[in-house]
C-alpha positions in Angstrom: 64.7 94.3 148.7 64.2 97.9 146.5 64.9 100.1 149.2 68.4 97.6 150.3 69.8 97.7 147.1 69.3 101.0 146.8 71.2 101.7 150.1 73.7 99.9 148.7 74.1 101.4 145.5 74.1 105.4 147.5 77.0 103.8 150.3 79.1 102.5 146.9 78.8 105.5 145.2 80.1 107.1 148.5 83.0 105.2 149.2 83.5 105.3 145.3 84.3 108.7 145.3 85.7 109.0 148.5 88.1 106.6 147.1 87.8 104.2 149.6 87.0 101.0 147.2 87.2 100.5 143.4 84.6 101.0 140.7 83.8 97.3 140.5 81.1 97.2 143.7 79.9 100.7 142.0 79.3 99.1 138.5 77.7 95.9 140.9 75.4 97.9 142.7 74.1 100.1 139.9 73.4 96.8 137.1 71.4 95.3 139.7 69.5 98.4 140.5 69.0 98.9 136.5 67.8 95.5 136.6 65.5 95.7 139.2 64.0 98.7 138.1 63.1 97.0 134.5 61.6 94.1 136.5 59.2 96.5 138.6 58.3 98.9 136.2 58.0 97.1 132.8 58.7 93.5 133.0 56.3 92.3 136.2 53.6 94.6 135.5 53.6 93.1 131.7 53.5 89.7 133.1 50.8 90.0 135.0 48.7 91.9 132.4 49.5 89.6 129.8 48.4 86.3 131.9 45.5 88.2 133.6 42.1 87.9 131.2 40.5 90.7 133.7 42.5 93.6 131.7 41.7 92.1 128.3 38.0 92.4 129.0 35.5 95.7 128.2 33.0 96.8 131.1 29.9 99.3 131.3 29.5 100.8 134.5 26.0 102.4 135.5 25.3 104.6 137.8 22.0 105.3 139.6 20.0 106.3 142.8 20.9 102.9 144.2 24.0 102.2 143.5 26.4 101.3 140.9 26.7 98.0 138.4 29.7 97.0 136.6 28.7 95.0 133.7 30.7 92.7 131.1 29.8 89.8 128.7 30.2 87.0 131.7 28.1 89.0 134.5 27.5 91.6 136.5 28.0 93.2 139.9 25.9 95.7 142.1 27.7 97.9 144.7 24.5 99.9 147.3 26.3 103.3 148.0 26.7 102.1 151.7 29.2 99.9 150.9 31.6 102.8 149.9 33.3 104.4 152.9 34.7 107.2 150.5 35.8 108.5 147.3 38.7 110.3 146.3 39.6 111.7 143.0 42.9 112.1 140.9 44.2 113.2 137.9 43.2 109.8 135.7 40.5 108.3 138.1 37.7 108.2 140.6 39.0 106.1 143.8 36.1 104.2 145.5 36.7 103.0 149.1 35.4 99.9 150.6 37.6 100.5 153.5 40.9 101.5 154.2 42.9 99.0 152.1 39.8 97.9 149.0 38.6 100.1 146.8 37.1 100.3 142.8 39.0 102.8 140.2 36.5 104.2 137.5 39.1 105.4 134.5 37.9 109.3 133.5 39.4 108.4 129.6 35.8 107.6 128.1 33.9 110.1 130.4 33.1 113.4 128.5 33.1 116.3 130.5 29.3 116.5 131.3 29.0 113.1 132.3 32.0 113.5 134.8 30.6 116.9 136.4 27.2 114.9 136.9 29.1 111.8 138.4 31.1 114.0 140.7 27.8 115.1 141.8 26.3 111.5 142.6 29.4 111.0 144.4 29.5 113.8 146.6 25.7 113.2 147.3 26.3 109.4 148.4 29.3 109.3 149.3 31.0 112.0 150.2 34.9 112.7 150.8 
């Protein structure tokens, strides 16, 4: 639906300035792409993170020669390092792969820099790219 009102807003704008229609369709195309936008980037994401209790909770994640455990107040969960496929890492977080389509994200905000360096390590060593 994005990428068709988008087409549609780019062939208005055209034929807006090629004079072929008027600025009403122009003015049409572009409010519904404003509004679409809001409802992608600020107001779905919002409503699901609101409803969700999952992003309201705090975890611990530990990581040994085994595997890793993600802990919170209501249980835990133990990933062996052969269920990763992968790992890849960005700017804001480690990417664990399951498979192609699953993975885990580990947030670098409360990792100092040693601790990172060392996990890095683990990862590479058990993982691998």
């Amino acid at each position: 639906m994005l990428v068709i009102v988008n087409v549609f807003a780019i062939i208005a704008a055209i034929l807006f300035y090629s004079n072929k229609i008027r600025p009403e369709p122009l003015m049409l195309f572009s409010c519904i792409w404003i509004v679409m936008m809001i409802s992608v980037w600020f107001v779905l994401p919002y409503s699901i993170y609101r409803k969700s209790t999952t992003f309201k909770e705090s975890f611990s994640l530990f990581v040994n020669e085994s595997g890793i455990r993600l802990d919170n107040e209501r249980g835990y969960v133990n990933w062996p390092w052969n269920t990763f496929a992968k790992y890849f890492e960005s700017p804001n977080f480690f990417h664990l792969y399951f498979d192609e389509k699953s993975f885990f994200l580990i947030p670098k905000d409360n990792i100092d820099a040693e601790e990172m360096n060392n996990l890095r390590e683990v990862l590479n060593s058990k993982i691998g790219y």
